[in-house]
VMD Tcl script that draws the C-alpha trace (Angstrom):
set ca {
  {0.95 -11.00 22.25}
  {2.84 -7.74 20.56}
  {3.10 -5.11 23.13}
  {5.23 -2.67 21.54}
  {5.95 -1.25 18.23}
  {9.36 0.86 17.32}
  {8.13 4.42 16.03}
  {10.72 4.63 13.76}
  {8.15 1.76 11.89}
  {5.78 4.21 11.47}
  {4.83 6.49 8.11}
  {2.60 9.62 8.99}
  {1.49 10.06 5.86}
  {-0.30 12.92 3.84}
  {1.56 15.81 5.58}
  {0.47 19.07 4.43}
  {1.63 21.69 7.03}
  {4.45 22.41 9.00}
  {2.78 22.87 12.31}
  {1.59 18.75 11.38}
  {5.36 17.69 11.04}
  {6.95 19.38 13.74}
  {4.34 17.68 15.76}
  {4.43 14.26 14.08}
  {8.68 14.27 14.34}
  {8.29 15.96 18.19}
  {6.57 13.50 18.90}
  {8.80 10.62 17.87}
  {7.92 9.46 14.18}
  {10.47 9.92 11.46}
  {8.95 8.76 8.70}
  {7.12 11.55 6.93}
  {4.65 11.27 3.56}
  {3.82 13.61 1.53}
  {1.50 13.11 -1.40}
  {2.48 14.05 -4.66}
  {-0.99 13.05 -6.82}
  {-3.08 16.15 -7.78}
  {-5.94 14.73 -7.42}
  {-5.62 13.60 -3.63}
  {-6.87 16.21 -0.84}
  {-4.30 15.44 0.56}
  {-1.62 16.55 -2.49}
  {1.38 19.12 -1.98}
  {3.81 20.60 -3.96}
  {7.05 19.39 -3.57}
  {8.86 22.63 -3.76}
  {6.43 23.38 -0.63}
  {7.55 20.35 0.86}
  {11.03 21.48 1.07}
  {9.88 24.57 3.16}
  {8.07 22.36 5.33}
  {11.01 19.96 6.59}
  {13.80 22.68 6.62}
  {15.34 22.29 9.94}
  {13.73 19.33 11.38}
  {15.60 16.65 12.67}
  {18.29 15.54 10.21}
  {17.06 12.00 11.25}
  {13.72 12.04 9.25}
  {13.09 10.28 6.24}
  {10.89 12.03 3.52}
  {8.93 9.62 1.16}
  {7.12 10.88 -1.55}
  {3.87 9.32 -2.72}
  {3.81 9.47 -6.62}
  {0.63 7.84 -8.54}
  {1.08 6.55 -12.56}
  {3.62 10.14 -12.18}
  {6.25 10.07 -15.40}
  {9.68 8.45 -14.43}
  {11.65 12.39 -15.53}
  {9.00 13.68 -12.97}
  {10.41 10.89 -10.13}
  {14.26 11.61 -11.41}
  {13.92 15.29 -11.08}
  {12.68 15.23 -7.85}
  {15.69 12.73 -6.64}
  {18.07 15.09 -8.16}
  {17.30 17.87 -6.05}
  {17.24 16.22 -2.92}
  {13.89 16.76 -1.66}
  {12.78 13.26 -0.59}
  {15.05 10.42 0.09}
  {12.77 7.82 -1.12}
  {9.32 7.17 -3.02}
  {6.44 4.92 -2.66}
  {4.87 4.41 -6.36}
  {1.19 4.00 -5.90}
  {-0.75 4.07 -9.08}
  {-1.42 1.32 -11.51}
  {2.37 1.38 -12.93}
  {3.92 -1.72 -14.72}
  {6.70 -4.26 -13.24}
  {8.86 -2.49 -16.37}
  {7.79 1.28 -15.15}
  {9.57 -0.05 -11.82}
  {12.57 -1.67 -13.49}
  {13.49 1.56 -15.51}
  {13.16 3.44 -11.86}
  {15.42 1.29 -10.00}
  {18.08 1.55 -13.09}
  {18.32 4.77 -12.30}
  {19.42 4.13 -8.71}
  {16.23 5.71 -7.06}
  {15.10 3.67 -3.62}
  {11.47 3.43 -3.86}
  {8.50 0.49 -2.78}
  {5.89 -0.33 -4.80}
  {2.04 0.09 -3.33}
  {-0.67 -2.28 -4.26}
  {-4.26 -2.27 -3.56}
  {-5.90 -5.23 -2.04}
  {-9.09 -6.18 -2.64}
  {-11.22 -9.81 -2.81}
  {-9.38 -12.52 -4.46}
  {-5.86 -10.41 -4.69}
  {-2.72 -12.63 -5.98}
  {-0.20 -11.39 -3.47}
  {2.63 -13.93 -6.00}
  {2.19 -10.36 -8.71}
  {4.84 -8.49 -6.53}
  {7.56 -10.90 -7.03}
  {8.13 -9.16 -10.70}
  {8.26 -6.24 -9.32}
  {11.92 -4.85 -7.97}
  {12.24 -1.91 -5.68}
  {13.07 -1.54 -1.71}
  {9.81 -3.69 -0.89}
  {6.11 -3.46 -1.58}
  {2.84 -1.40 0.64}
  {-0.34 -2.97 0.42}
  {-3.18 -0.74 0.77}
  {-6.84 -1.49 0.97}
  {-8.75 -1.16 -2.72}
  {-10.40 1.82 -3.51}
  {-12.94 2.35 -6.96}
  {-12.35 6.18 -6.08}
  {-9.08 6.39 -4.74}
  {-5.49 5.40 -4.70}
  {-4.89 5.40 -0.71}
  {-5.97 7.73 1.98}
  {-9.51 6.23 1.49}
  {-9.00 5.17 5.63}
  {-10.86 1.55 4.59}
  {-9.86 -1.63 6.13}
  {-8.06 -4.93 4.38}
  {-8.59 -8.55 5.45}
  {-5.20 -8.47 6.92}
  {-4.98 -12.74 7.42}
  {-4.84 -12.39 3.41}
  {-1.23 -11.35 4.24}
  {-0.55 -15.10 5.05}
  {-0.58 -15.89 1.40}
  {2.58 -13.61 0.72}
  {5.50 -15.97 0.10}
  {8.16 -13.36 -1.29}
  {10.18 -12.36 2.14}
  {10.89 -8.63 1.30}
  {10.52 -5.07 3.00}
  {6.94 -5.19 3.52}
  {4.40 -1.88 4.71}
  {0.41 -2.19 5.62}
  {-1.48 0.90 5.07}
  {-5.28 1.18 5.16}
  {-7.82 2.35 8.16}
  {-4.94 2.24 10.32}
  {-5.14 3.86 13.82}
  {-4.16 3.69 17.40}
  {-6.92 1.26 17.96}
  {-6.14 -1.31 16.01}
  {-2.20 -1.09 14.90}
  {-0.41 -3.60 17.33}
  {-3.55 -6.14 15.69}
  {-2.69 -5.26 12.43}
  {1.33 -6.53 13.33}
  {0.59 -9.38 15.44}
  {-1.40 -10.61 12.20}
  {0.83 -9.45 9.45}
  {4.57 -9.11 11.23}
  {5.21 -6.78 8.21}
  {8.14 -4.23 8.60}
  {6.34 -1.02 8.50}
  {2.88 0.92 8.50}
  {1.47 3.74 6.84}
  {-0.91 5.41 8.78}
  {-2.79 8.73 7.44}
  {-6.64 9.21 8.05}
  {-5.89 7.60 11.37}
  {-4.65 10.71 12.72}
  {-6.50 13.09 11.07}
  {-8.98 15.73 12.08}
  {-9.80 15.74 8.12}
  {-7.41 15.16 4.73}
  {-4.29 16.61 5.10}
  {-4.59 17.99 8.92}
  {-3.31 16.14 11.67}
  {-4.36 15.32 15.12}
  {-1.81 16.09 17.56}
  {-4.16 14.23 19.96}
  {-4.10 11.17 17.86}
  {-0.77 11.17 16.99}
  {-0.16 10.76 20.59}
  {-2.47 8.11 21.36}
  {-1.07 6.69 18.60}
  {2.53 6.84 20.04}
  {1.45 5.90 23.21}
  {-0.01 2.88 22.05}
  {2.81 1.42 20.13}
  {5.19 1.48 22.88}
}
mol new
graphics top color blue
foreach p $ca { graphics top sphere $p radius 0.5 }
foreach p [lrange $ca 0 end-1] q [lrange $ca 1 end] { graphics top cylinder $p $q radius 0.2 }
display resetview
């Protein structure tokens, strides 16, 4: 039976204030997302994101979530050293990801899982590793639904893998004693609503995994 979890496997994503990451990295999670898609209530502007993580802990790792975003969009952000890596989470090609990881930029590739998914698609796909997310009609992520995580057993390519999707304190060491994946993204989970954080949950959360 998994008792414990390393924090430092844990994404709090959707960050959208400063109060939310001093809490999250206080805490004891260093992996911090922020979502780049307008169109998510959850979205930020990177130049605000900057502002938010001056003079945390130099031990944090900034991800930015990017969805069907243009690659010069991706590059320019890299350049100016506001995140250190990207998850790509929007319906972009195996090439879209080839011409990104030309250019030297870490990043995973998210895919959404729904009925009858062919988890053999990511092995065309290069990058760090690959998310898998629950499916969504409406959304891409953040929608706080729930996966059939034994579908995981299907996945033959052994690479960096995250779970994200209706993740919380209740149900996270399930979710790894099923899947063994690498990492999780959790975001609703310890929300009060989109984009504000719980700094009860977050510690239930914490408390759980250890």
């Amino acid at each position: 039976m998994v008792k414990s979890l390393d924090p430092s496997r844990i994404k709090i994503c959707g960050i959208t204030r400063r109060e939310d990451a001093e809490a999250a990295t206080d805490i004891g999670f260093t992996a911090l997302g922020f979502i780049l898609y307008e169109k998510s209530p959850r979205f930020i502007q990177p130049d605000v994101v900057r502002d938010i993580t001056y003079g945390l802990s130099p031990f944090i790792r900034r991800i930015g979530v990017t969805v069907n975003a243009p690659l010069e969009f991706i590059d320019g952000l890299w350049c100016k050293g506001i995140f250190d890596m990207f998850q790509i989470h929007g319906d972009e090609s195996s090439e879209y990801c080839r011409q990104l990881s030309q250019k030297g930029i870490p990043f995973y590739k998210a895919f959404r899982v729904e009925e009858g998914f062919d988890f053999a698609c990511v092995k065309d796909y290069p990058g760090k590793g690959f998310l898998f997310d629950a499916y969504s009609d409406n959304e891409y992520g953040g929608s706080g639904r729930q996966w059939d995580w034994e579908d995981m057993r299907s996945l033959s390519v052994h690479q960096f893998t995250v779970i994200a999707g209706g993740l919380h304190a209740g149900n996270i060491l399930t979710a790894h004693r099923i899947t063994h994946a690498d990492a999780y993204d959790i975001s609703s989970g310890v929300e009060h609503g989109p984009g504000i954080k719980s700094v009860e949950k977050l510690r239930a959360l914490y408390q759980t995994i250890l």
